[in-house]
C-alpha positions as CSV (number, residue, x, y, z in Angstrom):
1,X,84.1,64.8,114.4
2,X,80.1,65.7,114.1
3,X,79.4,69.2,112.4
4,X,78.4,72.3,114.4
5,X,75.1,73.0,114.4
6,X,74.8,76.6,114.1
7,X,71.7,78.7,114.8
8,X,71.9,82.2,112.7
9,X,69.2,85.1,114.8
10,X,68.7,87.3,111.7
11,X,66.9,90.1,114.6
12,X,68.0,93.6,115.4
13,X,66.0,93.6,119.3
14,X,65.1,96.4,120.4
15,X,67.0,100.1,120.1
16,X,68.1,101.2,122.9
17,X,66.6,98.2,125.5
18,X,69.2,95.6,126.8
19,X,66.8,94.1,129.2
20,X,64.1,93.4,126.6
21,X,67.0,92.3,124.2
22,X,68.0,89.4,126.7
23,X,64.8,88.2,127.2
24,X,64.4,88.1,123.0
25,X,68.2,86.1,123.2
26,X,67.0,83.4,126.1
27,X,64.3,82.5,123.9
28,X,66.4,82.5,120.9
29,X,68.6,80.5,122.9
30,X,66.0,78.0,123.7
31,X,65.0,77.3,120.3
32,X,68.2,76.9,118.8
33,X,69.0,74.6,121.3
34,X,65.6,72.7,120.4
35,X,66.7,72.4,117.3
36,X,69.7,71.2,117.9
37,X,72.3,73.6,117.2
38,X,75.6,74.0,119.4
39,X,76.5,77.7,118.5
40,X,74.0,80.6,118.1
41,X,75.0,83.8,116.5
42,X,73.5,87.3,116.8
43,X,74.1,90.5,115.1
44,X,75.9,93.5,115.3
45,X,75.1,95.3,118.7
46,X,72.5,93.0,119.3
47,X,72.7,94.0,122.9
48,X,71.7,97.4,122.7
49,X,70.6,98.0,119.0
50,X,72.8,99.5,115.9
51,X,71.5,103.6,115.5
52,X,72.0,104.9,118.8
53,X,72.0,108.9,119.9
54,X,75.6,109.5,120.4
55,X,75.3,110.5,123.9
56,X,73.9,107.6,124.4
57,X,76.3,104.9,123.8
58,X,79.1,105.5,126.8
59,X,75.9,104.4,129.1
60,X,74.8,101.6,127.4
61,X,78.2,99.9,127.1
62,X,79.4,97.3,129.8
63,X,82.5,95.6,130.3
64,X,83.6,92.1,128.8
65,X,82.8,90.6,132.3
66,X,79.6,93.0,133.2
67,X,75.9,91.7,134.2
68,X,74.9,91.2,130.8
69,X,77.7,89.2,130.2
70,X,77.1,87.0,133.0
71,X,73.4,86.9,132.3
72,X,74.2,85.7,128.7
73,X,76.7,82.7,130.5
74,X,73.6,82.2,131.9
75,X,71.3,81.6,129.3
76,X,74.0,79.6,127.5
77,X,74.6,77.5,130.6
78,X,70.7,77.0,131.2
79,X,70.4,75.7,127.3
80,X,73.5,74.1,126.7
81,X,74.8,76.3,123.8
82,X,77.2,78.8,122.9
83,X,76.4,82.4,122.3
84,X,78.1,85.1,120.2
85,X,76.7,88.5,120.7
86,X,77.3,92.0,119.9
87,X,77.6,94.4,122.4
88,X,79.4,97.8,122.8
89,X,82.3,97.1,125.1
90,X,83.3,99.6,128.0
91,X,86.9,99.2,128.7
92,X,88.1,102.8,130.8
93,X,87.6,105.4,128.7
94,X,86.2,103.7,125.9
95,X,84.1,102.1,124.1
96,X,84.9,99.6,121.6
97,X,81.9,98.1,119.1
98,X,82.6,94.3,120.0
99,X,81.5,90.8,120.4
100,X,81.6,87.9,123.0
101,X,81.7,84.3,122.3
102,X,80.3,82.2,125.5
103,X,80.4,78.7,126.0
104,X,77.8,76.3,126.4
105,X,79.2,75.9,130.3
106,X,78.7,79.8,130.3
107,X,82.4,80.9,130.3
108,X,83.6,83.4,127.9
109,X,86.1,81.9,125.6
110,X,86.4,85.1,123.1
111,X,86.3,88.8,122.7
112,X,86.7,90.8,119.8
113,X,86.7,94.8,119.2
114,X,85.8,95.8,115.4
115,X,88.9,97.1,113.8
116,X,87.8,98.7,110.6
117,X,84.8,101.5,111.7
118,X,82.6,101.9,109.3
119,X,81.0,105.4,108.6
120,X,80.4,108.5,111.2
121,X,78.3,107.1,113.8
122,X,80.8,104.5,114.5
123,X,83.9,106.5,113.7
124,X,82.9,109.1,116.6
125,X,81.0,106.4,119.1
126,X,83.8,103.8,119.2
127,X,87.5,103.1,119.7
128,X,89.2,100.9,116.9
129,X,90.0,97.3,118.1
130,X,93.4,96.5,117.5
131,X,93.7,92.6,117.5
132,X,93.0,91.4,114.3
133,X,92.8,87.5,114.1
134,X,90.8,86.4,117.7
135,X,90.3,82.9,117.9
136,X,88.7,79.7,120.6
137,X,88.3,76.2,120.2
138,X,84.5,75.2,120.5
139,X,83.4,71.4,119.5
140,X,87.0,70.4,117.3
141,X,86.4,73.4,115.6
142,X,88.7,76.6,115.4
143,X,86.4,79.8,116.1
144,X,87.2,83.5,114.8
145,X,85.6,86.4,114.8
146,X,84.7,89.4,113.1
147,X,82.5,92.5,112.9
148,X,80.7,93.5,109.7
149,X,82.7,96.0,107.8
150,X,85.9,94.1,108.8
151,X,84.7,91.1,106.3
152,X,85.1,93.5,103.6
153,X,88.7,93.8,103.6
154,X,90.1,90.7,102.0
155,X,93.6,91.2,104.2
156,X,91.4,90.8,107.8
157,X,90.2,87.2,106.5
158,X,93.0,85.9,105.0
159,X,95.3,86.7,108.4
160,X,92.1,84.0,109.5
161,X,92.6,81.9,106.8
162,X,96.6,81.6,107.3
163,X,95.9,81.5,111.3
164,X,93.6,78.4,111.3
165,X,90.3,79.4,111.5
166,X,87.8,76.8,110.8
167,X,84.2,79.0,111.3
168,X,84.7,83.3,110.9
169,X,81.8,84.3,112.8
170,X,80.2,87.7,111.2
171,X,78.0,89.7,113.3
172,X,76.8,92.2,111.1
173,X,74.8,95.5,110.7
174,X,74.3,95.4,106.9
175,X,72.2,97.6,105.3
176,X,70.9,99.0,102.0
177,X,72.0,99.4,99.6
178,X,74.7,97.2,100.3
179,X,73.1,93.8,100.1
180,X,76.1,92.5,97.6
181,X,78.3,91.7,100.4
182,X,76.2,89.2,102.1
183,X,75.1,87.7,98.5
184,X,78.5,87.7,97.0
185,X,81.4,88.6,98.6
186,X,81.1,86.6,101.7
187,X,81.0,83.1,99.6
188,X,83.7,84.3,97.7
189,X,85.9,85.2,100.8
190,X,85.1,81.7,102.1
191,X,86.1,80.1,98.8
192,X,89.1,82.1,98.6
193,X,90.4,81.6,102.7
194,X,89.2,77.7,102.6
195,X,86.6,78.6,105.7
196,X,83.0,78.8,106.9
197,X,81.6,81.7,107.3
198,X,78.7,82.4,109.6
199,X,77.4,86.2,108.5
200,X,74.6,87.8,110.6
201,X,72.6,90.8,109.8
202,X,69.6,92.9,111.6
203,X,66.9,93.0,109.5
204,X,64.5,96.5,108.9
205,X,64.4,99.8,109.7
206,X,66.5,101.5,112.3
207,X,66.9,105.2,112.8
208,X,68.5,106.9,109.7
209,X,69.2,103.2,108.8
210,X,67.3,100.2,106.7
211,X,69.2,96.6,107.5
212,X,68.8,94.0,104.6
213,X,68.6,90.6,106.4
214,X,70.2,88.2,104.3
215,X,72.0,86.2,106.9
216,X,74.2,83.1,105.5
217,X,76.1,80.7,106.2
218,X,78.8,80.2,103.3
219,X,81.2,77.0,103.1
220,X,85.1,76.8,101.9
221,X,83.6,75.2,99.1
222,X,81.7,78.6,98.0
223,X,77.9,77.5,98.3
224,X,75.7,78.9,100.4
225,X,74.4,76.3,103.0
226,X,71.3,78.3,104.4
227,X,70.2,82.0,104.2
228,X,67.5,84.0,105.2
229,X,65.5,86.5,103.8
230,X,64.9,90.4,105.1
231,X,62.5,90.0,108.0
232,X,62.9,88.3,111.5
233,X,63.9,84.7,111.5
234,X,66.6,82.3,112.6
235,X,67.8,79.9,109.8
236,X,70.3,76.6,110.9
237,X,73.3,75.7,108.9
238,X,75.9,72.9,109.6
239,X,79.9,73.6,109.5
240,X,81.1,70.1,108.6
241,X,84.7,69.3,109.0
242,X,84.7,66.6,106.9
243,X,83.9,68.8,103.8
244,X,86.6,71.7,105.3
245,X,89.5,69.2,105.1
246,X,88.1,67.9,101.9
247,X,87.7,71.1,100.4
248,X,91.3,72.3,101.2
249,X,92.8,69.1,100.1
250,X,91.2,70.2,96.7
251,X,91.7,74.1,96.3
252,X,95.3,74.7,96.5
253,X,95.1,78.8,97.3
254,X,96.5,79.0,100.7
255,X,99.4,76.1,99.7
256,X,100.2,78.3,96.3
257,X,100.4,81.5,97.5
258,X,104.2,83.6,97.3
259,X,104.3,85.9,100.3
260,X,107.3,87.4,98.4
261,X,105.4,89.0,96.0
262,X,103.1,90.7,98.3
263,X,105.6,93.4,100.2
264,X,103.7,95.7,99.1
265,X,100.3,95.2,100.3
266,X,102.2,95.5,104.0
């Protein structure tokens, strides 16, 4: 089985402007596929932009099956790639902080809502998700997904790590002064859960926030196969699955572990 090719858009669009933000993914789109990647990745709320007013959000947000989710089939259909994008997520009365994983035949294959909210804006714009572990098939490979801030609990990856997943998708509104997660923790929770894991940050300033960029993607091994700096840029990273079986046939965590022991973690 050939590796996944997958394109990492370290870009935070612009606030507040879905049309423009489309236009920015179909040409992201584009050159991903140009060079060569199956799979591009966005950030966090890449659909709309991160620092939102309040009163703002309930109008921005569309359903899972709404017309930007069936213009993004189409730029994945037109290039021949899969998309994962942030998005706030309309569903009744609310609004979740989510993202959407679309084939490269344009159907959507995954949705996930963000479970763990991080801070006030989100707390009081958005409803918790609560499906932890959401998963897809794409190219051999078994897909999950997260959300930023969910990464950061070590419980959320691990339910990944015991459920399959091959490649934990991270869209991801990091900011200062924060920056350790996406240089340490996330190789370590790869290492530790015997996964890839693609993490995806806005880069600058936004609002009352500053984004740090630093996009990776990290292997079950622990290195760092590509990352970015702080401004705008896409980097490419492969998820082999030759080195994923290799590496769990070597690292013995997930074989060794006593769930006994753990009770009270639950």
């Amino acid at each position: 089985m050939p590796p996944l090719r997958t394109a990492l858009l370290q870009s935070s669009g612009r606030l507040g402007d879905t049309a423009e933000n489309l236009k920015r993914l179909d040409e992201a789109a584009a050159r991903a596929a140009q060079g060569g990647a199956g799979l591009l990745v966005t950030s966090e709320m890449f659909l709309t932009g991160y620092a939102l007013d309040l009163q703002d959000v309930p109008g921005l947000a569309e359903a899972a099956d709404g017309p930007s989710a069936v213009a993004i089939g189409e730029i994945a259909r037109r290039h021949g790639i899969a998309v994962l994008y942030g998005y706030p997520e309309k569903a009744g009365d609310a609004v979740f902080n989510s993202a959407q994983l679309i084939g490269p035949d344009g159907t959507a294959l995954a949705n996930y809502r963000k479970t763990h909210l991080f801070g006030c804006f989100e707390q009081d714009a958005f409803t918790p998700g609560d499906t932890p572990v959401v998963q897809a098939d794409l190219n051999g490979l078994r897909i999950g997904i997260m959300i930023c801030y969910d990464v950061e609990f070590p419980e959320n990856v691990r339910a990944h790590g015991l459920a399959g997943t091959d490649l934990l998708l991270v869209p991801t509104a990091q900011m200062h002064p924060f920056q350790f997660v996406a240089e340490q923790l996330v190789p370590v929770r790869a290492f530790e859960n015997q996964m890839y894991i693609a993490y995806v940050n806005r880069t600058g300033p936004e609002g009352e926030f500053e984004f740090v960029g630093l996009s990776c993607l990290a292997s079950p091994d622990g290195v760092t196969r590509t990352r970015a700096g702080r401004g705008e840029e896409m980097v490419f990273g492969e998820a082999d699955p030759e080195l994923l079986q290799a590496s769990r046939e070597t690292n013995p965590y997930l074989r060794d572990r006593r769930p006994g022991l753990y009770a009270s973690l639950v």
